[in-house]
PDB file of N, CA, C and O in Angstrom:
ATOM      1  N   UNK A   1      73.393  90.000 112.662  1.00  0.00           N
ATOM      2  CA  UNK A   1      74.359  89.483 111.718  1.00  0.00           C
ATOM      3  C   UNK A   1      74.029  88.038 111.366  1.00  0.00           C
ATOM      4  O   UNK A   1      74.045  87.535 110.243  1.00  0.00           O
ATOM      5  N   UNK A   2      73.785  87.572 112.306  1.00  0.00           N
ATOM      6  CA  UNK A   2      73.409  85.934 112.138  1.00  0.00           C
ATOM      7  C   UNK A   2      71.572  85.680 111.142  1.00  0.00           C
ATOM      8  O   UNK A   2      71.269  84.541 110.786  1.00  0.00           O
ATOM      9  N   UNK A   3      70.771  86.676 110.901  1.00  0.00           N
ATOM     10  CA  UNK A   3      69.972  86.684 110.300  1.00  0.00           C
ATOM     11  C   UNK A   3      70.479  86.971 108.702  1.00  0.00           C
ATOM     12  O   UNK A   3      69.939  86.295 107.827  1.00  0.00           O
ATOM     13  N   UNK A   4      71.428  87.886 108.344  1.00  0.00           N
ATOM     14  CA  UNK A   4      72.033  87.898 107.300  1.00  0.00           C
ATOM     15  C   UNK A   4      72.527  86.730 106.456  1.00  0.00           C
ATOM     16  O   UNK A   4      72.108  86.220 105.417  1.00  0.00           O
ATOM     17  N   UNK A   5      73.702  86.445 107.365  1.00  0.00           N
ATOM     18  CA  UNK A   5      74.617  85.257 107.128  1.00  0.00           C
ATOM     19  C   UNK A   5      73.504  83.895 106.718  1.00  0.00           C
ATOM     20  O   UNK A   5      73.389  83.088 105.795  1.00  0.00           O
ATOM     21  N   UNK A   6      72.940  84.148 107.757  1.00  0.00           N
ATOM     22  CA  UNK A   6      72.489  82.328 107.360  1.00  0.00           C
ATOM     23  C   UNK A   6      71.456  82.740 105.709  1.00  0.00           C
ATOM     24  O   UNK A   6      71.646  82.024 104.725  1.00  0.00           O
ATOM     25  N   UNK A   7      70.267  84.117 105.624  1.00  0.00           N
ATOM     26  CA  UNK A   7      70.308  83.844 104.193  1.00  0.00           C
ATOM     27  C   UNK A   7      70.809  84.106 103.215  1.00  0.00           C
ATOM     28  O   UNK A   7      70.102  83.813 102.251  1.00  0.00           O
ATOM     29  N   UNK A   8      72.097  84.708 102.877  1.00  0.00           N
ATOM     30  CA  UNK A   8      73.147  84.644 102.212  1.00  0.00           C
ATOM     31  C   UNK A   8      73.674  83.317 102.128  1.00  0.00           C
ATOM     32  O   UNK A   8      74.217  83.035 101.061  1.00  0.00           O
ATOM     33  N   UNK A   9      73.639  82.574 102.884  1.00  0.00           N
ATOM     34  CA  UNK A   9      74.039  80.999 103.204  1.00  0.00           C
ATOM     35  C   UNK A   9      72.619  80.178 102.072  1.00  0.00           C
ATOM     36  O   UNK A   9      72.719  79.425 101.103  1.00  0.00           O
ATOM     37  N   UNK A  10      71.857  80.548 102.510  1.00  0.00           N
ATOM     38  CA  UNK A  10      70.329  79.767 101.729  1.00  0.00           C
ATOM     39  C   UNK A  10      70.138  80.098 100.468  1.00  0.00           C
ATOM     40  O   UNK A  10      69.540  79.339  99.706  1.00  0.00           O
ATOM     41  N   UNK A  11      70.607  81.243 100.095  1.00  0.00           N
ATOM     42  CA  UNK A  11      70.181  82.550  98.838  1.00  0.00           C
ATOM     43  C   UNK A  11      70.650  82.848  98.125  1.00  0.00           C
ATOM     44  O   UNK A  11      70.138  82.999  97.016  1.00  0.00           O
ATOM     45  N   UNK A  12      71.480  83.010  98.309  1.00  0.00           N
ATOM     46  CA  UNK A  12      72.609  83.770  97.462  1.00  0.00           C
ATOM     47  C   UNK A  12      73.960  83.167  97.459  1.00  0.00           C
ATOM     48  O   UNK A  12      74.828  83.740  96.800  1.00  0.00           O
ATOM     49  N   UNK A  13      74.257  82.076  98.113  1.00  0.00           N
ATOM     50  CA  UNK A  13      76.112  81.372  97.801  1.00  0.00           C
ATOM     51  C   UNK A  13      76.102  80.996  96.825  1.00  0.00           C
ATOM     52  O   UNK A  13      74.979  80.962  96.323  1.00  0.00           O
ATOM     53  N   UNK A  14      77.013  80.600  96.139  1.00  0.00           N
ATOM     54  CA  UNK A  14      76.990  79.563  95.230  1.00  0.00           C
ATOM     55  C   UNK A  14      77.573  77.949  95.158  1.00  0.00           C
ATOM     56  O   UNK A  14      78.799  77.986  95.047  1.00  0.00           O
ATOM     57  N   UNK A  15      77.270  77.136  95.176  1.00  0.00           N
ATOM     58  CA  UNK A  15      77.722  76.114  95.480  1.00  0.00           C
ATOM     59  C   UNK A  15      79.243  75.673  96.478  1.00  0.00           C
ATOM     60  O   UNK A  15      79.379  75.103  97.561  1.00  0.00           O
ATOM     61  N   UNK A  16      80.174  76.236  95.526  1.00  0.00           N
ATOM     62  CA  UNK A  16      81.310  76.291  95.250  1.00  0.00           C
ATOM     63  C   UNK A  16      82.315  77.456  96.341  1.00  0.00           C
ATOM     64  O   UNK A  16      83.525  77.571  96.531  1.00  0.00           O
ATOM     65  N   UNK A  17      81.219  78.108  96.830  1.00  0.00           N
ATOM     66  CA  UNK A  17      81.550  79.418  98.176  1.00  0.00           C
ATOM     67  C   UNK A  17      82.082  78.265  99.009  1.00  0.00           C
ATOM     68  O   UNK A  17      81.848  77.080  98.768  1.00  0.00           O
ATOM     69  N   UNK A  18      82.953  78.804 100.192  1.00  0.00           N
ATOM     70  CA  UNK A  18      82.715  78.928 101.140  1.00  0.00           C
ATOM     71  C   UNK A  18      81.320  79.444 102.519  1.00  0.00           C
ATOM     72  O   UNK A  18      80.504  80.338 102.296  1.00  0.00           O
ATOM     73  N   UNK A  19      81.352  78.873 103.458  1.00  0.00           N
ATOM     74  CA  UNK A  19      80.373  79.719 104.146  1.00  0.00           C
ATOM     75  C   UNK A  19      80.327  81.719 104.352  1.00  0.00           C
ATOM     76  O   UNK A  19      81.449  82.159 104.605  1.00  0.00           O
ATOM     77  N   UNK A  20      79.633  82.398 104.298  1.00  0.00           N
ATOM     78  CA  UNK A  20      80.337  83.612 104.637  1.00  0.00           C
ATOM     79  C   UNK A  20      80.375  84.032 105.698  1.00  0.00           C
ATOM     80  O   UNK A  20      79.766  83.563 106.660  1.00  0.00           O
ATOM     81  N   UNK A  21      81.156  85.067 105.704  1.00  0.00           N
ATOM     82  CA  UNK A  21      81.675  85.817 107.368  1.00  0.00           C
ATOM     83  C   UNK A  21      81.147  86.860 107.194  1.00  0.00           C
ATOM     84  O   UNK A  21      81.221  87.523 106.160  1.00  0.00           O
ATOM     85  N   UNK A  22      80.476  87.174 108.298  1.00  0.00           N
ATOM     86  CA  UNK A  22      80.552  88.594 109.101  1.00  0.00           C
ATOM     87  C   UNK A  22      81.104  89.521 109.408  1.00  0.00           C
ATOM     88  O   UNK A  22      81.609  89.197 110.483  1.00  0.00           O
ATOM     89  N   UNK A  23      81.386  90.535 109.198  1.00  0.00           N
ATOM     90  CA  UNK A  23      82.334  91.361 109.632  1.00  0.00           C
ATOM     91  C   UNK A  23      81.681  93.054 110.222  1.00  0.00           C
ATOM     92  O   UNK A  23      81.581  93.990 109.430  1.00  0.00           O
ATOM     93  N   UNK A  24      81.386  93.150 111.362  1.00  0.00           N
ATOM     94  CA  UNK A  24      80.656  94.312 112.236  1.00  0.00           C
ATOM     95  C   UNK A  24      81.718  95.504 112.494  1.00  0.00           C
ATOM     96  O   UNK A  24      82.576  95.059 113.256  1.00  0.00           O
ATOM     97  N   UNK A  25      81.972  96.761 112.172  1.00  0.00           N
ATOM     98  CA  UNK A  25      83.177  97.414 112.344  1.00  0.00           C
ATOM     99  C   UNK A  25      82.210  98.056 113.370  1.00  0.00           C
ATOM    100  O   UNK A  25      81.025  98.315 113.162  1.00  0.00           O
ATOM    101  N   UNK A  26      83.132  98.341 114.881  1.00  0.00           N
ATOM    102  CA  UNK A  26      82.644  99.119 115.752  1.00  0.00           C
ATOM    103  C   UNK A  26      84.296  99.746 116.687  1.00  0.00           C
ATOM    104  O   UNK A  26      85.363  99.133 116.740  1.00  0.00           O
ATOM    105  N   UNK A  27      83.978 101.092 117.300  1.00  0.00           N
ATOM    106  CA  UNK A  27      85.036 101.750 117.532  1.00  0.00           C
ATOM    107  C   UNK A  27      85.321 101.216 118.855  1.00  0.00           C
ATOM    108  O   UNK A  27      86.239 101.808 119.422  1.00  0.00           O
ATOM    109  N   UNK A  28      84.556  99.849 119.782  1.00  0.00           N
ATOM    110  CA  UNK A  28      84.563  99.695 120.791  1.00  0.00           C
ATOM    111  C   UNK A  28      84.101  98.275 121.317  1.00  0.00           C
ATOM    112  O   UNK A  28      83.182  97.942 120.569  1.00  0.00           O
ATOM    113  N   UNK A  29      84.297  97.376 122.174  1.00  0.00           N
ATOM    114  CA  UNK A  29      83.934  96.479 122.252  1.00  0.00           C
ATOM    115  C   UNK A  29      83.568  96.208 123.854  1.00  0.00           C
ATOM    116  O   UNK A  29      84.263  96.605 124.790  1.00  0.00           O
ATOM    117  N   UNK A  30      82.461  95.529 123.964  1.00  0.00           N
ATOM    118  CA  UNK A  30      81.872  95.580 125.710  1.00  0.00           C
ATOM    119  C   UNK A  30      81.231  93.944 126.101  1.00  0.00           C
ATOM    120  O   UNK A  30      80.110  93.465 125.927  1.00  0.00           O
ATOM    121  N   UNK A  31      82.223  93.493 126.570  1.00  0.00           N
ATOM    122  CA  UNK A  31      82.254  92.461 126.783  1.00  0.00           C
ATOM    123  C   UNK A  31      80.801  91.869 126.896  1.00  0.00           C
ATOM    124  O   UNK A  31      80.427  90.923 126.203  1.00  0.00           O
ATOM    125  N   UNK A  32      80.057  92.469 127.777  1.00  0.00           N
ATOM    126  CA  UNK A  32      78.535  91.679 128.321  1.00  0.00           C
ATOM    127  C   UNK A  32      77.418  92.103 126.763  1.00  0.00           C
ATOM    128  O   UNK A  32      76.232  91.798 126.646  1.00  0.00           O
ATOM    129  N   UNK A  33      78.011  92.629 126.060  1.00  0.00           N
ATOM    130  CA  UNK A  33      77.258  92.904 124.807  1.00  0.00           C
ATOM    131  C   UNK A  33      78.071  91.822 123.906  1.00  0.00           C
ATOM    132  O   UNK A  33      77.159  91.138 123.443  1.00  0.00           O
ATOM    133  N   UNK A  34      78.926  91.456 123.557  1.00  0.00           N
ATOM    134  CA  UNK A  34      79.122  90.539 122.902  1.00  0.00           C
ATOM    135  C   UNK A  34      78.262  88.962 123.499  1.00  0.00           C
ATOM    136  O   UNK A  34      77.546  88.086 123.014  1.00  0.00           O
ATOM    137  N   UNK A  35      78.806  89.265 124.677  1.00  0.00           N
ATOM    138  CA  UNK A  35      78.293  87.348 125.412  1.00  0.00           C
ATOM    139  C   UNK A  35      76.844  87.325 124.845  1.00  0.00           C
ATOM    140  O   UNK A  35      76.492  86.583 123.928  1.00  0.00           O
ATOM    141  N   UNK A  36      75.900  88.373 125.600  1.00  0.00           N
ATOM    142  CA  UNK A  36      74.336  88.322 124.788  1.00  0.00           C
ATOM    143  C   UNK A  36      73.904  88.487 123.548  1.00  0.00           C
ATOM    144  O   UNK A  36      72.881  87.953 123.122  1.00  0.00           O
ATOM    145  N   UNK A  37      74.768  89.355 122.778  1.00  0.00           N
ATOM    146  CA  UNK A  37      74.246  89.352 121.357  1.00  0.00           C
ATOM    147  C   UNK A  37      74.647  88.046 120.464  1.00  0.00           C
ATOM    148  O   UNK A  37      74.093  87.793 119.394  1.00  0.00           O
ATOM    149  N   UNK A  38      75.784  87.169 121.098  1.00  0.00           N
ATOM    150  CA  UNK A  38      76.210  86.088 120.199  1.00  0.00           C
ATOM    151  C   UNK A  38      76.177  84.489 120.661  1.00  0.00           C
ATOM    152  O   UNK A  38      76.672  83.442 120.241  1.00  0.00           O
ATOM    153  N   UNK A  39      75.159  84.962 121.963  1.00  0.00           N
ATOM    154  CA  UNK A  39      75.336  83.753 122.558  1.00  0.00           C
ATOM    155  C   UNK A  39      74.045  82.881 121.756  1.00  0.00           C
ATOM    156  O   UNK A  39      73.164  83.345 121.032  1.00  0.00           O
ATOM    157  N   UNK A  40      74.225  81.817 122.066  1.00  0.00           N
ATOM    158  CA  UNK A  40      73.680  80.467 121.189  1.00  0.00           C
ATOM    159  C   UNK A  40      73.882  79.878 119.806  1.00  0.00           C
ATOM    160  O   UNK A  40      73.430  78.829 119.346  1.00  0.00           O
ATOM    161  N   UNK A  41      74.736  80.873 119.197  1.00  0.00           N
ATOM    162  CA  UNK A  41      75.143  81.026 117.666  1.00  0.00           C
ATOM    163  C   UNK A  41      76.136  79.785 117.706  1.00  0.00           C
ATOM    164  O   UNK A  41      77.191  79.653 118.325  1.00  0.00           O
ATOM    165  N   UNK A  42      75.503  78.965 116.898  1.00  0.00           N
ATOM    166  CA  UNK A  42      76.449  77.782 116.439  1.00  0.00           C
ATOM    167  C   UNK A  42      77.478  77.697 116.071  1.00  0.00           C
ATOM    168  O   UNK A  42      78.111  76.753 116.541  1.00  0.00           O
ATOM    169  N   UNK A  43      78.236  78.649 115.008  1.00  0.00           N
ATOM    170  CA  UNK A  43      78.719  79.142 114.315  1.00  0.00           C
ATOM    171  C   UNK A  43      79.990  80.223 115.070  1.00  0.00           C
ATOM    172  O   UNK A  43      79.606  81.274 115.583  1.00  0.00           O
ATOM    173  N   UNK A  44      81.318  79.905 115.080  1.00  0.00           N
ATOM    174  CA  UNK A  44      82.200  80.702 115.735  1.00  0.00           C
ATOM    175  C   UNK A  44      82.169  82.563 115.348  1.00  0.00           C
ATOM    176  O   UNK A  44      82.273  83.119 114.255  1.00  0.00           O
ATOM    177  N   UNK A  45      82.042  82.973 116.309  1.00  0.00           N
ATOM    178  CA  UNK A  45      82.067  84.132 115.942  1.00  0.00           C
ATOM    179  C   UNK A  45      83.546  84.814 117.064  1.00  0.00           C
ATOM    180  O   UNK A  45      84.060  84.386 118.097  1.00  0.00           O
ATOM    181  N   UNK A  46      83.799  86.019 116.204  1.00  0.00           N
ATOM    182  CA  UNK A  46      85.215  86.595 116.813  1.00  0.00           C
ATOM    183  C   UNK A  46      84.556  87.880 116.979  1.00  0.00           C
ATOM    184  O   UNK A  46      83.606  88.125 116.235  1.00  0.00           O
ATOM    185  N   UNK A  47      84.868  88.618 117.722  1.00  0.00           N
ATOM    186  CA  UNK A  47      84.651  89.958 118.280  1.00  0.00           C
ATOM    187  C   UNK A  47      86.052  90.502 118.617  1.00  0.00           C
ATOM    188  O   UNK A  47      86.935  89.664 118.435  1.00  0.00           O
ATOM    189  N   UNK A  48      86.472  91.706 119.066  1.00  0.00           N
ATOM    190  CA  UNK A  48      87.788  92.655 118.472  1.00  0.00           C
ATOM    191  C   UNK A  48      87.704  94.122 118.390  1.00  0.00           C
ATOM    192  O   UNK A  48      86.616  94.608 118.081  1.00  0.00           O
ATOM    193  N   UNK A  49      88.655  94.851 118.612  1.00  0.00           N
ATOM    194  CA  UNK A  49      88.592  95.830 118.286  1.00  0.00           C
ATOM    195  C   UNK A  49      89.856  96.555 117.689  1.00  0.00           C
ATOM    196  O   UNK A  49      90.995  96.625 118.152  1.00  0.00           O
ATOM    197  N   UNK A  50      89.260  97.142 116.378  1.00  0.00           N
ATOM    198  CA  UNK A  50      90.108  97.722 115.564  1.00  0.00           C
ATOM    199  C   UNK A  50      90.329  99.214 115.592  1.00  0.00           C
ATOM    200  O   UNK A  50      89.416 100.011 115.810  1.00  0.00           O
ATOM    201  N   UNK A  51      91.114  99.428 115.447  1.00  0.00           N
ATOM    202  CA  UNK A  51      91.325 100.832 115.522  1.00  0.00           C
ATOM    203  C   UNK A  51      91.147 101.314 113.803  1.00  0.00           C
ATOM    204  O   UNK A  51      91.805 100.766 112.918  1.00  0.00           O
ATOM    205  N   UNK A  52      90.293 102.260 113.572  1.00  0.00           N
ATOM    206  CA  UNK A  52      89.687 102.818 112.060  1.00  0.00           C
ATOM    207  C   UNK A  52      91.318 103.329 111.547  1.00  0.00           C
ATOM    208  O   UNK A  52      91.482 102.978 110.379  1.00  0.00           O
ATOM    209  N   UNK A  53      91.988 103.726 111.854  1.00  0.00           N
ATOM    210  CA  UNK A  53      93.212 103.916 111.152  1.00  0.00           C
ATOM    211  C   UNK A  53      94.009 102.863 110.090  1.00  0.00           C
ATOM    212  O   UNK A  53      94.917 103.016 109.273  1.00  0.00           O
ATOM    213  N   UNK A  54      93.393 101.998 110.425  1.00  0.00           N
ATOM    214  CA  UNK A  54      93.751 100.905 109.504  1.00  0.00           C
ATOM    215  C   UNK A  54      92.809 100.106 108.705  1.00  0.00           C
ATOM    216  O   UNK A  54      92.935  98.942 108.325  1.00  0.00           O
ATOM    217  N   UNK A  55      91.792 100.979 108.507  1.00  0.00           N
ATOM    218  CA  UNK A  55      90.345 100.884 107.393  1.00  0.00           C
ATOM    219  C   UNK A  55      90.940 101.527 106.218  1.00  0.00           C
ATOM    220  O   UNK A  55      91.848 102.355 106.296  1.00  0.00           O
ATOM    221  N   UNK A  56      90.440 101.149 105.201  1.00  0.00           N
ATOM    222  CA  UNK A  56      90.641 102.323 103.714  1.00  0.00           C
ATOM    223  C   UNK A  56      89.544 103.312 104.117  1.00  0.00           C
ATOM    224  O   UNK A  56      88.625 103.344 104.936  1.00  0.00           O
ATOM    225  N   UNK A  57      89.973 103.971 103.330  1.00  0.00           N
ATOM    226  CA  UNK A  57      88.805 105.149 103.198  1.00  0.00           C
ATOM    227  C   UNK A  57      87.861 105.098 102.868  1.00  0.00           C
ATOM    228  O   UNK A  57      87.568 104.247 102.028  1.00  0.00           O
ATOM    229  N   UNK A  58      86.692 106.189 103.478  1.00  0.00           N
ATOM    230  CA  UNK A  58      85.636 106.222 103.046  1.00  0.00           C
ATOM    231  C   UNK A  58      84.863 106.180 101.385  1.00  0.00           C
ATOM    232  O   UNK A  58      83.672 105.986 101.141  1.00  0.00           O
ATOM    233  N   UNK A  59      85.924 106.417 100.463  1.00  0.00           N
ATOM    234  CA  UNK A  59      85.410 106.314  99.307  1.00  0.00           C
ATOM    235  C   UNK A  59      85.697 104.821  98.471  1.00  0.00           C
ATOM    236  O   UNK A  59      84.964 104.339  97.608  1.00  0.00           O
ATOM    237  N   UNK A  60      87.195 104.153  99.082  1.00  0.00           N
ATOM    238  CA  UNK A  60      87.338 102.774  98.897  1.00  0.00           C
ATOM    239  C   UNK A  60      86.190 102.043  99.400  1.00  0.00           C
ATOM    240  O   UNK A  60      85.535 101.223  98.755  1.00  0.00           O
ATOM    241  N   UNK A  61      86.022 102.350 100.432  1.00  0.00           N
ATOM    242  CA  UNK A  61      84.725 101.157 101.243  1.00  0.00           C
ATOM    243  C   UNK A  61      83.663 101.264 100.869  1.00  0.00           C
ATOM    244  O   UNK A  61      82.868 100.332 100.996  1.00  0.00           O
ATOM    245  N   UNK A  62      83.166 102.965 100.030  1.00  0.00           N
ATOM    246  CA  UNK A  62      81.814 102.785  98.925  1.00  0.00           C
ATOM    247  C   UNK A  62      81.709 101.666  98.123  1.00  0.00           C
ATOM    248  O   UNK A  62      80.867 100.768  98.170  1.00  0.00           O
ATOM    249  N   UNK A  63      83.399 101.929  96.793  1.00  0.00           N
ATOM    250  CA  UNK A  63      83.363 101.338  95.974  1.00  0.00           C
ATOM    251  C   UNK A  63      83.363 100.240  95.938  1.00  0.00           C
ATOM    252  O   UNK A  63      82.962  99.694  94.910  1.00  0.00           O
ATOM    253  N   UNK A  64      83.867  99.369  97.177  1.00  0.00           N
ATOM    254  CA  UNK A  64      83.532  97.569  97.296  1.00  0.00           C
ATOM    255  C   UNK A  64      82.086  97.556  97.702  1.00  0.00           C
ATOM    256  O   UNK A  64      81.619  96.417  97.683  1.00  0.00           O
ATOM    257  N   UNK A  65      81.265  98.471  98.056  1.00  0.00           N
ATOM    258  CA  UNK A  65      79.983  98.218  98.507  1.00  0.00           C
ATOM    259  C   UNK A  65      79.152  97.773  97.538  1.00  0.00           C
ATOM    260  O   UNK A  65      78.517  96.726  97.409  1.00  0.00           O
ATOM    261  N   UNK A  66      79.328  99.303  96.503  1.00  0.00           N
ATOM    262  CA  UNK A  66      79.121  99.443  95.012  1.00  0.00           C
ATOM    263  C   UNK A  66      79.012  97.696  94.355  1.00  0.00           C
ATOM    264  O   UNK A  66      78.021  97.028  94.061  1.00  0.00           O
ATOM    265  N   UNK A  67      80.278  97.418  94.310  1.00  0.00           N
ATOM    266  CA  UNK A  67      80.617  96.872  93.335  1.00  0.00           C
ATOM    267  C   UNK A  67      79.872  94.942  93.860  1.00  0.00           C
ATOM    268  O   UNK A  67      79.520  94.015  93.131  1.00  0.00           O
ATOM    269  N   UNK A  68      79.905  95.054  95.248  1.00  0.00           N
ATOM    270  CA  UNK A  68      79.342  93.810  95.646  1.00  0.00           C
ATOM    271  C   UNK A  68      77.837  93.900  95.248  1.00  0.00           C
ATOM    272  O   UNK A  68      77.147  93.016  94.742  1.00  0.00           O
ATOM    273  N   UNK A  69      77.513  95.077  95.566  1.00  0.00           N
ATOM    274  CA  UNK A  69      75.931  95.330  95.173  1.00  0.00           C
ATOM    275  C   UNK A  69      75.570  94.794  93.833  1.00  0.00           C
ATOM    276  O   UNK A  69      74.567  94.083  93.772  1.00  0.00           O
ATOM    277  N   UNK A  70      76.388  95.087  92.529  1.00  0.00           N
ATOM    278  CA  UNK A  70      76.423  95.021  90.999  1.00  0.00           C
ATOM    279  C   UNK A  70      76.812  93.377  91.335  1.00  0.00           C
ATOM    280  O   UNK A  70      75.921  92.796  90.715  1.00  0.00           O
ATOM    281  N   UNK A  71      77.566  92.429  91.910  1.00  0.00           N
ATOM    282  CA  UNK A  71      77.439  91.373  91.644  1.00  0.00           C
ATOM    283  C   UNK A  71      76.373  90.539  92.021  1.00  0.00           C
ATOM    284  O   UNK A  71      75.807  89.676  91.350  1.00  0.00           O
ATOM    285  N   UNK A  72      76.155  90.924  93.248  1.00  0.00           N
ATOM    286  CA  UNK A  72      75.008  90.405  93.472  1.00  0.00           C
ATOM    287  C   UNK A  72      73.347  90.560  92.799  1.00  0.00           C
ATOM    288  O   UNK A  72      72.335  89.870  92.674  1.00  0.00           O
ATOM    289  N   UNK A  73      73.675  91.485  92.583  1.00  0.00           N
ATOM    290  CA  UNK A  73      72.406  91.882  91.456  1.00  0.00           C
ATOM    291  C   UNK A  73      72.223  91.069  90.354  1.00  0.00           C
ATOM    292  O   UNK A  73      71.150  90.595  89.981  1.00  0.00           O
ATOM    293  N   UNK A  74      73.725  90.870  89.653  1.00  0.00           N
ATOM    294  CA  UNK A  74      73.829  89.720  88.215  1.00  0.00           C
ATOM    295  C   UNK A  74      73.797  89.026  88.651  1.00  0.00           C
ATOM    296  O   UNK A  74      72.996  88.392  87.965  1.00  0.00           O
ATOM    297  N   UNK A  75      74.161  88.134  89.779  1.00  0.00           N
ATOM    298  CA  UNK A  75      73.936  86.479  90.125  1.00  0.00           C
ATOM    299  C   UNK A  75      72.532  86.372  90.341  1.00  0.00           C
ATOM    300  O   UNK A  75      72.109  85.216  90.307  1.00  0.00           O
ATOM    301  N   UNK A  76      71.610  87.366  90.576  1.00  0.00           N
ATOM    302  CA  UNK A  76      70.114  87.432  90.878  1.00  0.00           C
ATOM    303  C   UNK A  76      69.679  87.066  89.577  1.00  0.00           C
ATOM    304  O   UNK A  76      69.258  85.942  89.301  1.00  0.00           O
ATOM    305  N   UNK A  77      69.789  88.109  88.693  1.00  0.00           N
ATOM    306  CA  UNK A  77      69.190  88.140  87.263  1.00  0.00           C
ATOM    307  C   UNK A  77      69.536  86.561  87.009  1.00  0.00           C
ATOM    308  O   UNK A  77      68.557  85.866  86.738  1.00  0.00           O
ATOM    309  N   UNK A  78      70.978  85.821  87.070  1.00  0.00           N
ATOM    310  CA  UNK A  78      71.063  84.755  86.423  1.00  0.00           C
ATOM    311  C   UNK A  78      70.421  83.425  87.145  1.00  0.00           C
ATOM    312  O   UNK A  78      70.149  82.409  86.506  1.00  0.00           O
ATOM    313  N   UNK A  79      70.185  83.584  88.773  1.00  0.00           N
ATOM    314  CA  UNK A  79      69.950  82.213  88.929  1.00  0.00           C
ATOM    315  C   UNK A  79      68.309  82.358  88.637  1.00  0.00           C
ATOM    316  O   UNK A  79      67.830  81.255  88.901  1.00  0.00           O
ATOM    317  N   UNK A  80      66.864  83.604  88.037  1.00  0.00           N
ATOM    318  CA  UNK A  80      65.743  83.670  88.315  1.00  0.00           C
ATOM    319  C   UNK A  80      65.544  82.762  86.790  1.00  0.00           C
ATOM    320  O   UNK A  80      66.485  82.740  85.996  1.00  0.00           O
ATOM    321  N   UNK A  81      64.584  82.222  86.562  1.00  0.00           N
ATOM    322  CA  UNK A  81      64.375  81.204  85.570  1.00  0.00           C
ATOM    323  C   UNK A  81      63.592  82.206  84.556  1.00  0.00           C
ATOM    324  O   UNK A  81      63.029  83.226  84.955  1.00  0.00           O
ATOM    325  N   UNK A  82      63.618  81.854  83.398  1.00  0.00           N
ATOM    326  CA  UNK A  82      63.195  82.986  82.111  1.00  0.00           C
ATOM    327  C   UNK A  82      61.811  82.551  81.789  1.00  0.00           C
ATOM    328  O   UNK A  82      61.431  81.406  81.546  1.00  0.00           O
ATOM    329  N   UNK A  83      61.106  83.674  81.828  1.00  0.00           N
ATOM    330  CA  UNK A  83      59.375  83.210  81.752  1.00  0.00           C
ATOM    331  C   UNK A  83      59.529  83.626  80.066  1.00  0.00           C
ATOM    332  O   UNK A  83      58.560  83.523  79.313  1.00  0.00           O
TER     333      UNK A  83
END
């Protein structure tokens, strides 16, 4: 996650963002796997566990996928310089 974040942070923000967050959905959480996977990370990270009953559905969570995909795609096209 922390390989993501930071180039989304370099790449793709826009000035005017905030930093972005992470967000890992898992049905379970194990303590000695959090300490090692997040240890040295500068950057606060929260770990948790949610129960999927209180996710949207599988076809809502396409369509924000979808639709982040399509923005990010146009902020690509616009920040590449026109040969």
């Amino acid at each position: 996650m922390n390989l993501y974040l930071n180039y989304v942070k370099e790449h793709l923000m826009m000035p005017e963002e905030a930093d972005p967050v992470g967000i890992i959905l898992c049905g379970d959480k194990d303590n000695a796997v959090v300490k090692y996977a997040t240890g040295g990370i500068r950057t606060r990270v929260f770990a948790s566990k949610y129960l999927t009953y209180l996710l949207p559905d599988k076809e809502t969570l396409q369509q924000e996928i979808v639709k982040t995909q399509r923005l990010l795609a146009t902020r690509h096209k616009e920040d590449k310089p026109n040969a």
